[in-house]
PDB file of N, CA, C and O in Angstrom:
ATOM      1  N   UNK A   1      51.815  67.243 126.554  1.00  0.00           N
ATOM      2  CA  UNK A   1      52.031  68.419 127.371  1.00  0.00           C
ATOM      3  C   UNK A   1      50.935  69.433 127.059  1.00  0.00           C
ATOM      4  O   UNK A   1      50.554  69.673 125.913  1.00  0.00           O
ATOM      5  N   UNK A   2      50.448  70.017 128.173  1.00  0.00           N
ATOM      6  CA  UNK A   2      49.273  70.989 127.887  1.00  0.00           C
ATOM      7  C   UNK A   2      49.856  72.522 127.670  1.00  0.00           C
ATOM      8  O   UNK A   2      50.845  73.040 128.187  1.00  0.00           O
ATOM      9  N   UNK A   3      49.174  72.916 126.993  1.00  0.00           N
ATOM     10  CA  UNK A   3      49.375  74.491 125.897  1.00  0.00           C
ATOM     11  C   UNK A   3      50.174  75.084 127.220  1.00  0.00           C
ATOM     12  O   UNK A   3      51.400  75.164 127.133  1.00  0.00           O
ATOM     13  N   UNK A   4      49.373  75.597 128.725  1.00  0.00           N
ATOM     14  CA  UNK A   4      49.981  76.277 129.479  1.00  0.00           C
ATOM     15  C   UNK A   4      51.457  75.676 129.708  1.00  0.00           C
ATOM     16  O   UNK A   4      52.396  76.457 129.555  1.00  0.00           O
ATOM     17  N   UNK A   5      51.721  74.356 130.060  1.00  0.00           N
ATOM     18  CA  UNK A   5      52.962  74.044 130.400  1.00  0.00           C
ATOM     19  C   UNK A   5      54.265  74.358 129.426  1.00  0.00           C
ATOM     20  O   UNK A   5      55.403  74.759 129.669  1.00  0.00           O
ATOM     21  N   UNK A   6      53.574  73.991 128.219  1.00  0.00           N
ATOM     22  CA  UNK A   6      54.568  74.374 126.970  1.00  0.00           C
ATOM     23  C   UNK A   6      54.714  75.679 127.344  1.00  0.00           C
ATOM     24  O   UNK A   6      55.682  76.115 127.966  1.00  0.00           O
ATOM     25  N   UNK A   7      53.523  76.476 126.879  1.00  0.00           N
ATOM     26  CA  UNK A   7      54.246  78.053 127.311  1.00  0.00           C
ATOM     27  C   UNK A   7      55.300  78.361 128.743  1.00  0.00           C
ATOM     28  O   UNK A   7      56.009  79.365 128.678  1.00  0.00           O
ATOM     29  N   UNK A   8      55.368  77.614 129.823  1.00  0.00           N
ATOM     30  CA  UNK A   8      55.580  77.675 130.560  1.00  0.00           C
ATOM     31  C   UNK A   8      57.057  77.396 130.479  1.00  0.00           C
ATOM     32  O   UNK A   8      57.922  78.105 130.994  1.00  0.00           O
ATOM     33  N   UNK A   9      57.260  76.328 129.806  1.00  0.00           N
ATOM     34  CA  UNK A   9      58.583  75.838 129.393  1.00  0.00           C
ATOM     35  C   UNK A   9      59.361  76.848 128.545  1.00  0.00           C
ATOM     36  O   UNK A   9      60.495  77.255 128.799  1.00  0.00           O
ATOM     37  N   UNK A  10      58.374  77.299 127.202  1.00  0.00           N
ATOM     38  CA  UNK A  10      59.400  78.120 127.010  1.00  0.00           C
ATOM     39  C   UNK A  10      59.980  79.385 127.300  1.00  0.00           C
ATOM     40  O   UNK A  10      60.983  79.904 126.811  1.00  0.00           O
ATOM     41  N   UNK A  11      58.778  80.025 128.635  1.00  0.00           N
ATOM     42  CA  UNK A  11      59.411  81.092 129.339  1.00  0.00           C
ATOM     43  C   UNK A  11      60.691  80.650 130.229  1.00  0.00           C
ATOM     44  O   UNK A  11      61.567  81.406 130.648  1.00  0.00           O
ATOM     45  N   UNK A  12      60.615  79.519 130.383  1.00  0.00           N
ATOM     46  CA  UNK A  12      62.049  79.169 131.266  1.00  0.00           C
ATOM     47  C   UNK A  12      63.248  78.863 130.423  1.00  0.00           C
ATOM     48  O   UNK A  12      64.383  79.018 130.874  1.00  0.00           O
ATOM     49  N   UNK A  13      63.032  78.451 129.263  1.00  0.00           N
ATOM     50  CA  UNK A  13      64.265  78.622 128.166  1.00  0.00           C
ATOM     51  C   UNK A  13      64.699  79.762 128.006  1.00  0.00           C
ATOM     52  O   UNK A  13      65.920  79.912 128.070  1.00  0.00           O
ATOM     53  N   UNK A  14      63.662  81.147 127.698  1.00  0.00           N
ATOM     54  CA  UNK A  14      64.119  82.005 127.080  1.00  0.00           C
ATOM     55  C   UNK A  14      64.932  82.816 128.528  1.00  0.00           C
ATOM     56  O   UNK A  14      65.880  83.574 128.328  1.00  0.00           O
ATOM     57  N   UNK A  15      64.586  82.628 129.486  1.00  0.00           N
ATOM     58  CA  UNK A  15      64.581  83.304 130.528  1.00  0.00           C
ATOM     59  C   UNK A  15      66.351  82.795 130.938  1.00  0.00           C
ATOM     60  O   UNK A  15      67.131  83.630 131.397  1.00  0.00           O
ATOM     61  N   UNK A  16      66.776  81.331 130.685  1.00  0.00           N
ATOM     62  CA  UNK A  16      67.823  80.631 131.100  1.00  0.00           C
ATOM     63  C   UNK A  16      68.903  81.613 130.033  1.00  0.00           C
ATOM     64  O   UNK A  16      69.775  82.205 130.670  1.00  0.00           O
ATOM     65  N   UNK A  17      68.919  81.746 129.122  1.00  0.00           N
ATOM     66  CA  UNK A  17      68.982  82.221 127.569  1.00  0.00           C
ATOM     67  C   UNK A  17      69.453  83.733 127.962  1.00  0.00           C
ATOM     68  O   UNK A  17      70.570  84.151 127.656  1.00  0.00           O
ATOM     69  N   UNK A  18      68.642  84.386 128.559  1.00  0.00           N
ATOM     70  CA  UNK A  18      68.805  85.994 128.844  1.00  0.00           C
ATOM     71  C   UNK A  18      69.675  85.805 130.173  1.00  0.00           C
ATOM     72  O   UNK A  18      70.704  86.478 130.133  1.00  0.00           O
ATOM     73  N   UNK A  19      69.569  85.305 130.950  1.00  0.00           N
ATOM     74  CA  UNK A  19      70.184  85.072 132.899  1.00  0.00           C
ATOM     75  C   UNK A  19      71.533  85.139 132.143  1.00  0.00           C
ATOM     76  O   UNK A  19      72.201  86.172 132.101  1.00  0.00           O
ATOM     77  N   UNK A  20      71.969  83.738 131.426  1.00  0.00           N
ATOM     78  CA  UNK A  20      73.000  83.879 130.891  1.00  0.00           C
ATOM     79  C   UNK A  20      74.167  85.210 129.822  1.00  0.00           C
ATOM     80  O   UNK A  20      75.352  85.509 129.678  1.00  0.00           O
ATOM     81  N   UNK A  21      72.951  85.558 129.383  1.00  0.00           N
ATOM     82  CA  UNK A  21      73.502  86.702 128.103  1.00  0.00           C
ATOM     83  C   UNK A  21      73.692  86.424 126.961  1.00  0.00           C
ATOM     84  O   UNK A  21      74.377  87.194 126.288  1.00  0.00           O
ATOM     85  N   UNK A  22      73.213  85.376 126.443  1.00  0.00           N
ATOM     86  CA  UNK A  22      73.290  84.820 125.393  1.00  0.00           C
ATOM     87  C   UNK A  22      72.156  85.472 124.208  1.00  0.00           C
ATOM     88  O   UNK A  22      72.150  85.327 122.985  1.00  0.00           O
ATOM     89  N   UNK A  23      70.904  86.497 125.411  1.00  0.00           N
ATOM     90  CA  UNK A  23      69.998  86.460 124.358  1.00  0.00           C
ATOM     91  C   UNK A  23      69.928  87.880 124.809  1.00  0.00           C
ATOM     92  O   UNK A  23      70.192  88.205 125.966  1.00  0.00           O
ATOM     93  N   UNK A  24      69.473  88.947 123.635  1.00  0.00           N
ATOM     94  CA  UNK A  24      68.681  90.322 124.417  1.00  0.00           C
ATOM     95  C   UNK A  24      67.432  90.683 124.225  1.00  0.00           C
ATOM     96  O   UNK A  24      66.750  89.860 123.616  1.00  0.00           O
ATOM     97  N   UNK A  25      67.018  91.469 124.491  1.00  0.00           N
ATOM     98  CA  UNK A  25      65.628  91.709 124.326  1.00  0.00           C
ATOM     99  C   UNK A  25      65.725  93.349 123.718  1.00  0.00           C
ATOM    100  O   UNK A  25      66.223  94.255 124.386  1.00  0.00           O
ATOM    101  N   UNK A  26      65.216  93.521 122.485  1.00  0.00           N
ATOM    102  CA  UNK A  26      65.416  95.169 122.195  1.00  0.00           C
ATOM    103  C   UNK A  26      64.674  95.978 123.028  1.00  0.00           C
ATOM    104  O   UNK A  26      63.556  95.608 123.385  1.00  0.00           O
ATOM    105  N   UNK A  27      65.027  96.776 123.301  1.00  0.00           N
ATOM    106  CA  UNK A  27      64.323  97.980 124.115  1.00  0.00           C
ATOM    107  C   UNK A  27      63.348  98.725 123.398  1.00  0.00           C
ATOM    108  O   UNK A  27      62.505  99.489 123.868  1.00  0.00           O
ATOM    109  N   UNK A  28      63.542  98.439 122.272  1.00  0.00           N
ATOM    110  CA  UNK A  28      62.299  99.193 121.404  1.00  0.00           C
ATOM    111  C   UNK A  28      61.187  98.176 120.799  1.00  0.00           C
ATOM    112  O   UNK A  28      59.988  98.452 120.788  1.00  0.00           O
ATOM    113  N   UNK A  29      61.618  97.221 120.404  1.00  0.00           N
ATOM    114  CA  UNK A  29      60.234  96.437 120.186  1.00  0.00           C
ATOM    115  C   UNK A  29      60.051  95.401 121.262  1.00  0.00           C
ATOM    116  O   UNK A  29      58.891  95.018 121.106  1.00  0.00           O
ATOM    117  N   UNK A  30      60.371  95.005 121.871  1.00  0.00           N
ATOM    118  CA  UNK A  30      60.990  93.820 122.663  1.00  0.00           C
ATOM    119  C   UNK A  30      60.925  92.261 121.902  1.00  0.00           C
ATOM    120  O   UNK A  30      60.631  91.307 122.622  1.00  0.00           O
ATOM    121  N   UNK A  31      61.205  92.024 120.433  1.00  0.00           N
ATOM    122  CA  UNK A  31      61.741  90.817 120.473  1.00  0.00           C
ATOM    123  C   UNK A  31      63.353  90.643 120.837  1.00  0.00           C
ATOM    124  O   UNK A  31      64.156  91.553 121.044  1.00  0.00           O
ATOM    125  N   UNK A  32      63.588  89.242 120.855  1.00  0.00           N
ATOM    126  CA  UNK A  32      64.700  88.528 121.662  1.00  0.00           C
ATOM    127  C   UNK A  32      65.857  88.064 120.515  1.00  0.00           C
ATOM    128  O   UNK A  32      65.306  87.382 119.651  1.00  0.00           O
ATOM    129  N   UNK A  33      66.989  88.203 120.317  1.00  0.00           N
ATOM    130  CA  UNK A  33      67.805  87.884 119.418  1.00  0.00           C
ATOM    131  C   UNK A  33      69.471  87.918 119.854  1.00  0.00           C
ATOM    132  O   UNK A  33      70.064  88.626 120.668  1.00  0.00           O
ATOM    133  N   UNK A  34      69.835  87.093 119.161  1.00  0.00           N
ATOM    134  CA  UNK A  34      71.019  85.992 119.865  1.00  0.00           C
ATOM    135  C   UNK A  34      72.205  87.597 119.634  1.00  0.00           C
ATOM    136  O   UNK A  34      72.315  88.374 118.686  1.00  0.00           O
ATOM    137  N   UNK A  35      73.044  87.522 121.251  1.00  0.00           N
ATOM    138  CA  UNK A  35      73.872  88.182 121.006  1.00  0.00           C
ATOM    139  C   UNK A  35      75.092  87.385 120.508  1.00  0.00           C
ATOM    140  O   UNK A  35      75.972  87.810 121.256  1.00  0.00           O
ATOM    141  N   UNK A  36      75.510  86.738 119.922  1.00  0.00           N
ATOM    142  CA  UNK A  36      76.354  86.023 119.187  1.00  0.00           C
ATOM    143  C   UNK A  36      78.017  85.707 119.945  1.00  0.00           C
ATOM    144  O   UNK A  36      79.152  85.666 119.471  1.00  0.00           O
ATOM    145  N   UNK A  37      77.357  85.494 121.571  1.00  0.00           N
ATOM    146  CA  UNK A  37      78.441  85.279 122.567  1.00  0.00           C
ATOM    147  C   UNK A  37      78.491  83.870 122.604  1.00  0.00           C
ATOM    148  O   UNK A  37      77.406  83.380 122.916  1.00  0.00           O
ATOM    149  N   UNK A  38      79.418  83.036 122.383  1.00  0.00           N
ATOM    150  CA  UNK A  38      79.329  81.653 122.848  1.00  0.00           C
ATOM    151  C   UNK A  38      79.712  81.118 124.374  1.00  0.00           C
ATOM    152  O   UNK A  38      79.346  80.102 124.966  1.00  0.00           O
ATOM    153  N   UNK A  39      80.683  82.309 124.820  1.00  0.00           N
ATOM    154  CA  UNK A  39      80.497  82.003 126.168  1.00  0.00           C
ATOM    155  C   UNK A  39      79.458  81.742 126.998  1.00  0.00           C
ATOM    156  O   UNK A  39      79.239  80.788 127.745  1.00  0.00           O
ATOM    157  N   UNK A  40      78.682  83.004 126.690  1.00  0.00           N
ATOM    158  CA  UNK A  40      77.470  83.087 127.171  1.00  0.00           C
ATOM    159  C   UNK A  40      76.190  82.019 126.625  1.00  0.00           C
ATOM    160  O   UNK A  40      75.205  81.872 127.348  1.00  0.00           O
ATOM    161  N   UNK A  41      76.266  81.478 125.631  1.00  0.00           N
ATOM    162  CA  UNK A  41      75.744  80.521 125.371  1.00  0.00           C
ATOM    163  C   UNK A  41      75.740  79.189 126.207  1.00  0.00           C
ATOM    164  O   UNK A  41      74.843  78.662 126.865  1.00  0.00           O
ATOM    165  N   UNK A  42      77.514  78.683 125.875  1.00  0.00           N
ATOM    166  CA  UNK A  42      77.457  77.670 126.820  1.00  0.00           C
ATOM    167  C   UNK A  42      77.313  77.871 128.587  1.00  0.00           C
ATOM    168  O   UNK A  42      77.103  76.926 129.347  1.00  0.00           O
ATOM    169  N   UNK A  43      77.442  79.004 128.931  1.00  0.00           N
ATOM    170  CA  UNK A  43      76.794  79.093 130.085  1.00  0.00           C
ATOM    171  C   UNK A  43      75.165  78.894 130.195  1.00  0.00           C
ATOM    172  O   UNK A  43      74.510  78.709 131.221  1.00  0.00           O
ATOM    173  N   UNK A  44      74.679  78.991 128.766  1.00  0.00           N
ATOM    174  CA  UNK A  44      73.128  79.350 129.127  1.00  0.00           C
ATOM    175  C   UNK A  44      72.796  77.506 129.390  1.00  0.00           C
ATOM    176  O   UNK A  44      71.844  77.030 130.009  1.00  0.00           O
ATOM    177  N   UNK A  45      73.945  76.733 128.679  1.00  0.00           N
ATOM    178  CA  UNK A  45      73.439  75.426 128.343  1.00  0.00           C
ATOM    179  C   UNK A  45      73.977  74.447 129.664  1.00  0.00           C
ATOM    180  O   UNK A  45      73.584  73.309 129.924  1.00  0.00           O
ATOM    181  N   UNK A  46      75.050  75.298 130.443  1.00  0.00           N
ATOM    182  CA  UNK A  46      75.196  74.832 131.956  1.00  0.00           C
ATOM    183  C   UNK A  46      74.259  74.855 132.615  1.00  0.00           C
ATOM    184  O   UNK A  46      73.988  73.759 133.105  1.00  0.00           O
ATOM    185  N   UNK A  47      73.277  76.051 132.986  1.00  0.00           N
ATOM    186  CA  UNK A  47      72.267  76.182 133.753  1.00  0.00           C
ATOM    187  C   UNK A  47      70.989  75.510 133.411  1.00  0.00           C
ATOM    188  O   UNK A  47      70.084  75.464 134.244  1.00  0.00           O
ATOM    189  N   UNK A  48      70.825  74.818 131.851  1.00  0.00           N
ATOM    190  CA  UNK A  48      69.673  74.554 131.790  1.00  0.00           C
ATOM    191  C   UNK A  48      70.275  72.833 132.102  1.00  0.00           C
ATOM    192  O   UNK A  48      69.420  71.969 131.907  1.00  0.00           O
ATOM    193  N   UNK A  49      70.966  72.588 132.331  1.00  0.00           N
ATOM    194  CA  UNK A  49      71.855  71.207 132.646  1.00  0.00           C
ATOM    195  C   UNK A  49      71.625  70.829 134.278  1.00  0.00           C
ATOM    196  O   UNK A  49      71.277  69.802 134.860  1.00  0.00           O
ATOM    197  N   UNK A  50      71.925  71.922 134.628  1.00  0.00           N
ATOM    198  CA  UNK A  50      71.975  71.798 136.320  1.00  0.00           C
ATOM    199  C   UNK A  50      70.452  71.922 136.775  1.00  0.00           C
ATOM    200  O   UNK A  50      69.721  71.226 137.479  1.00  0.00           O
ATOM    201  N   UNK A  51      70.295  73.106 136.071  1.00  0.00           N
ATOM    202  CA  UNK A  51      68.450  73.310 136.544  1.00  0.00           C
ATOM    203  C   UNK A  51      67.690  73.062 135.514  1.00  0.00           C
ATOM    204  O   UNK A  51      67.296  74.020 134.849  1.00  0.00           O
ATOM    205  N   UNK A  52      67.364  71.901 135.201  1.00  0.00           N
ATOM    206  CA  UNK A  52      66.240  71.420 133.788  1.00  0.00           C
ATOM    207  C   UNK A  52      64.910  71.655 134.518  1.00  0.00           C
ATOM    208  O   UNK A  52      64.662  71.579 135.722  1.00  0.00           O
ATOM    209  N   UNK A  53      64.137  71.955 133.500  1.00  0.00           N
ATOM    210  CA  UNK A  53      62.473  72.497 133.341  1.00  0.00           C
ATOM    211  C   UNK A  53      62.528  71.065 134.312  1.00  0.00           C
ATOM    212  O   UNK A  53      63.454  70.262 134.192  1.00  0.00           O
ATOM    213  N   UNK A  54      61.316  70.858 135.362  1.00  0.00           N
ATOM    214  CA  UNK A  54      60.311  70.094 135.506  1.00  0.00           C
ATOM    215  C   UNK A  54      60.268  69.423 134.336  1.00  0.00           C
ATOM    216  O   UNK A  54      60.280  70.010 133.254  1.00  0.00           O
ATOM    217  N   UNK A  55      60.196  67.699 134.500  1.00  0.00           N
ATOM    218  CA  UNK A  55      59.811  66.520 133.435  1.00  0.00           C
ATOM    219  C   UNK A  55      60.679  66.636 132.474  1.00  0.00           C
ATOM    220  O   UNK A  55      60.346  65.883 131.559  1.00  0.00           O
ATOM    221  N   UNK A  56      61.887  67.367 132.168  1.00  0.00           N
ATOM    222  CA  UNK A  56      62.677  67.216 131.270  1.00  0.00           C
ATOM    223  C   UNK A  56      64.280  66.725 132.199  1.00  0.00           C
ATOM    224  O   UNK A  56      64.698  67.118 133.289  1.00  0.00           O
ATOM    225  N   UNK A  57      64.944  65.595 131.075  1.00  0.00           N
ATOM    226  CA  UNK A  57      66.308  65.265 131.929  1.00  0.00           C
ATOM    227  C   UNK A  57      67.298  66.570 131.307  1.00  0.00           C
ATOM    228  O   UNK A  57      67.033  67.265 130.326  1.00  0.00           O
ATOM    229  N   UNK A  58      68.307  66.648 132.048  1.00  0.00           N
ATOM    230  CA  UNK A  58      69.451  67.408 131.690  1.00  0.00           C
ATOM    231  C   UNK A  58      69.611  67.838 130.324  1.00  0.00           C
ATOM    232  O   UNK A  58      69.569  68.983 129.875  1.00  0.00           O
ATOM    233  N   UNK A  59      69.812  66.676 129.698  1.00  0.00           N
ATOM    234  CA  UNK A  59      70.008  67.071 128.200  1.00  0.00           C
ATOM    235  C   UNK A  59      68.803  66.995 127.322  1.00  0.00           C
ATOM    236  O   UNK A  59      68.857  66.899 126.096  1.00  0.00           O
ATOM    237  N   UNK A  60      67.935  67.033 127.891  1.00  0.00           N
ATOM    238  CA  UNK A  60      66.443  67.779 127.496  1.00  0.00           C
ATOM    239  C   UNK A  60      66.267  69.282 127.264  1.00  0.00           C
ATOM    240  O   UNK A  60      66.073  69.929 126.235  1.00  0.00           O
ATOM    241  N   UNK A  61      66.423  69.699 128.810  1.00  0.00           N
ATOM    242  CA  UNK A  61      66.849  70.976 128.818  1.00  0.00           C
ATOM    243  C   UNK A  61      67.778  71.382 128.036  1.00  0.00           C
ATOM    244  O   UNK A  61      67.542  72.448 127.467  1.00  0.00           O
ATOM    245  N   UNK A  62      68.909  70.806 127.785  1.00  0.00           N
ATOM    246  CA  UNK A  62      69.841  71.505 126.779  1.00  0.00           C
ATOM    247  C   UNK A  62      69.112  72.149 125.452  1.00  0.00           C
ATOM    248  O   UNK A  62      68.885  73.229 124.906  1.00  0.00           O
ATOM    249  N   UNK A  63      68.893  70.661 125.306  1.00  0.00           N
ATOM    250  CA  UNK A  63      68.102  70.546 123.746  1.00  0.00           C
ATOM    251  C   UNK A  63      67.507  71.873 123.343  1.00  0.00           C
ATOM    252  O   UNK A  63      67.871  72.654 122.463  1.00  0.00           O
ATOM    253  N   UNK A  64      66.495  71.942 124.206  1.00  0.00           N
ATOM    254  CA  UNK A  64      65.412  72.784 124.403  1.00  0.00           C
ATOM    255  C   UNK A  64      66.396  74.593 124.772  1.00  0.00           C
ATOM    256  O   UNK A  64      65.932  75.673 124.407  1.00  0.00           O
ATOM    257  N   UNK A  65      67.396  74.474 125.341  1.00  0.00           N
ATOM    258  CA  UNK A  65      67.835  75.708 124.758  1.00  0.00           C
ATOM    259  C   UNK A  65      68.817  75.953 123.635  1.00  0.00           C
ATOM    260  O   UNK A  65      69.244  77.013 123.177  1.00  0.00           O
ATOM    261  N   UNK A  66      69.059  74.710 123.316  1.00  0.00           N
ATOM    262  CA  UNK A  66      69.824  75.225 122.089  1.00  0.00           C
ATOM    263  C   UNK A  66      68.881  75.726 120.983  1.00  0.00           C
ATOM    264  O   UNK A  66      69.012  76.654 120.185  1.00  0.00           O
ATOM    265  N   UNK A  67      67.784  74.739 121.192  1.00  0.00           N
ATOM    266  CA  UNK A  67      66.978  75.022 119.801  1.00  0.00           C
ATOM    267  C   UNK A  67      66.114  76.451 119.716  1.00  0.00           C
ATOM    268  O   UNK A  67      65.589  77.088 118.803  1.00  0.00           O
ATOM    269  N   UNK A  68      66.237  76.592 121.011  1.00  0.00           N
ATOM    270  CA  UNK A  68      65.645  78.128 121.244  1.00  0.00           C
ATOM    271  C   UNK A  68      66.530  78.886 120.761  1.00  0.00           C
ATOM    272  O   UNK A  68      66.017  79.885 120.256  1.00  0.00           O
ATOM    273  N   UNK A  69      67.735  78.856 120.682  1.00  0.00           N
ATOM    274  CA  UNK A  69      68.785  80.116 120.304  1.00  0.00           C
ATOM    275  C   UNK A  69      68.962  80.212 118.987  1.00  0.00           C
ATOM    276  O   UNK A  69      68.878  81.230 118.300  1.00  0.00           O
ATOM    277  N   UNK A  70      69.228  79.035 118.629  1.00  0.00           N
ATOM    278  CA  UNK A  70      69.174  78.722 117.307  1.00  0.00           C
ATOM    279  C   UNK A  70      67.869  79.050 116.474  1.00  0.00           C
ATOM    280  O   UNK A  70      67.984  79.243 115.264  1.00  0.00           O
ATOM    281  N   UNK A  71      66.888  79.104 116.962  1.00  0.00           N
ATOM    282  CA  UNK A  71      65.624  80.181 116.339  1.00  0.00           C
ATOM    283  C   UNK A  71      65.632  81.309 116.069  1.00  0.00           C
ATOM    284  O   UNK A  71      65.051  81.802 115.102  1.00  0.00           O
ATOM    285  N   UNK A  72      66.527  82.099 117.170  1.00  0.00           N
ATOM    286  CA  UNK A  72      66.528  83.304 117.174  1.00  0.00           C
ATOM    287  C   UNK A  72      67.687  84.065 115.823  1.00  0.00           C
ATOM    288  O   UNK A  72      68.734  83.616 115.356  1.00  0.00           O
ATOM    289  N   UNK A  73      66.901  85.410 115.508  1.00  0.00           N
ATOM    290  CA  UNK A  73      68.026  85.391 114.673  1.00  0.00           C
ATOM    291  C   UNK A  73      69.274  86.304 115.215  1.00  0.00           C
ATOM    292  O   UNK A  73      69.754  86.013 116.311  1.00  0.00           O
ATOM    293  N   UNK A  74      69.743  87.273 114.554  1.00  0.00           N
ATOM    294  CA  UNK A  74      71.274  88.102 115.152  1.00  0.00           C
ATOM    295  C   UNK A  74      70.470  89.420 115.809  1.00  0.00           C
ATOM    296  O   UNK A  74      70.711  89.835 116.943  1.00  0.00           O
ATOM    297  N   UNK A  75      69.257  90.138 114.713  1.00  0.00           N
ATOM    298  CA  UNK A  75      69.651  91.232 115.137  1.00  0.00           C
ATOM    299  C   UNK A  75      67.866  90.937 115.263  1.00  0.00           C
ATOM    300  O   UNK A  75      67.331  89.845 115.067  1.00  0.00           O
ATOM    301  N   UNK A  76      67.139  92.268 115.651  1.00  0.00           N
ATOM    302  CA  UNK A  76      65.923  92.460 116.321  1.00  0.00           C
ATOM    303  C   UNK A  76      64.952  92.483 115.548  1.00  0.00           C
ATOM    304  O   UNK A  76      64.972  93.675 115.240  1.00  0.00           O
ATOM    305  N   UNK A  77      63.865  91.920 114.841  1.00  0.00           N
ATOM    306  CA  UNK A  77      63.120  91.444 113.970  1.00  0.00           C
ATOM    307  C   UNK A  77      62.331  92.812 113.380  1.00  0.00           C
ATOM    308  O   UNK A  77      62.170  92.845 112.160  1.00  0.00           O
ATOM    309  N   UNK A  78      61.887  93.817 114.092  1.00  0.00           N
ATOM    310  CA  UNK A  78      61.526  95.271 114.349  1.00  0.00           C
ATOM    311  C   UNK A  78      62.416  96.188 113.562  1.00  0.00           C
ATOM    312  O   UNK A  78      61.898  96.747 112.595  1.00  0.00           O
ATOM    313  N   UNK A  79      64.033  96.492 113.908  1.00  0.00           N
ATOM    314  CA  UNK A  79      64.445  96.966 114.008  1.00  0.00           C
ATOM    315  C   UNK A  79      65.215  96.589 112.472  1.00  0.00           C
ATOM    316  O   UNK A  79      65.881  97.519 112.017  1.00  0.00           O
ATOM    317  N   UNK A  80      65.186  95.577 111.817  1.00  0.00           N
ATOM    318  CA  UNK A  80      65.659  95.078 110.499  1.00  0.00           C
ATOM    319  C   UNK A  80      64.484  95.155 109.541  1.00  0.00           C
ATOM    320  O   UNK A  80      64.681  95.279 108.333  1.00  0.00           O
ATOM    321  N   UNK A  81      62.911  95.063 110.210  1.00  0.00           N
ATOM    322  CA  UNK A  81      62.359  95.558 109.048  1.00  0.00           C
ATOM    323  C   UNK A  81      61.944  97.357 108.582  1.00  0.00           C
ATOM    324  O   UNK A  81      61.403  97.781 107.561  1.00  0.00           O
ATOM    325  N   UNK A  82      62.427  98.047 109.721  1.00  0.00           N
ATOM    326  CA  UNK A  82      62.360  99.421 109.506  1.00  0.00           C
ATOM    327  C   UNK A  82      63.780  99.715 108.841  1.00  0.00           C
ATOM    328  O   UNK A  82      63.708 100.454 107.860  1.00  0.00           O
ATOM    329  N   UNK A  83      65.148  99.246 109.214  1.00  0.00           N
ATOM    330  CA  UNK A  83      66.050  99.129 107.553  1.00  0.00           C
ATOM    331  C   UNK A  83      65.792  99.452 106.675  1.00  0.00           C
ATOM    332  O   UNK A  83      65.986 100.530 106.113  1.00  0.00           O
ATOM    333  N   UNK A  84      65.074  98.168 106.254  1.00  0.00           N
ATOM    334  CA  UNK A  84      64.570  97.517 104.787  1.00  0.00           C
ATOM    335  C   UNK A  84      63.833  98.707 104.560  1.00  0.00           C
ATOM    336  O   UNK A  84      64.488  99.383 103.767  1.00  0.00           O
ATOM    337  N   UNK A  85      62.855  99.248 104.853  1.00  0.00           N
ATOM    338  CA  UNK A  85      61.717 100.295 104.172  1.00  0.00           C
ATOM    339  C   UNK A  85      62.632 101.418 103.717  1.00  0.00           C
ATOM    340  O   UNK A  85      62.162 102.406 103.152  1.00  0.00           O
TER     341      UNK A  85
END
């Protein structure tokens, strides 16, 4: 898979991820971190089921958003290291 497509792919994970509500984006730094809804999760993992990326099967797409969420952590990467200081 070429660099653009990957990137491409994972704007459509993260994007399936947020549609759903599973993910937010801080308003102050803008990284992305799991709102710790499972509803909204397994909704995110319906849509990437029904509508999988181009060249990926159903449970490709899953894959590919679970492992995206599961990257992410709880709270906003920005906003936990200004905490800490």
């Amino acid at each position: 898979m070429a660099a653009g497509e990957l990137e491409d792919q994972i704007i459509w994970v993260y994007g399936v991820l947020l549609e759903a509500g599973a993910i937010t984006e801080c308003q102050v730094h803008g990284y992305l971190f799991s709102e710790l809804d499972d509803d909204a999760f397994e909704q995110a993992k319906k849509i990437a089921r029904k509508n999988p990326w181009i060249g990926l099967s159903p449970d490709e797409a899953v894959a590919a958003v679970e492992d995206a969420f599961y990257d992410l952590g709880y709270e906003c990467q920005g906003c936990a290291k200004n905490e800490a200081e």
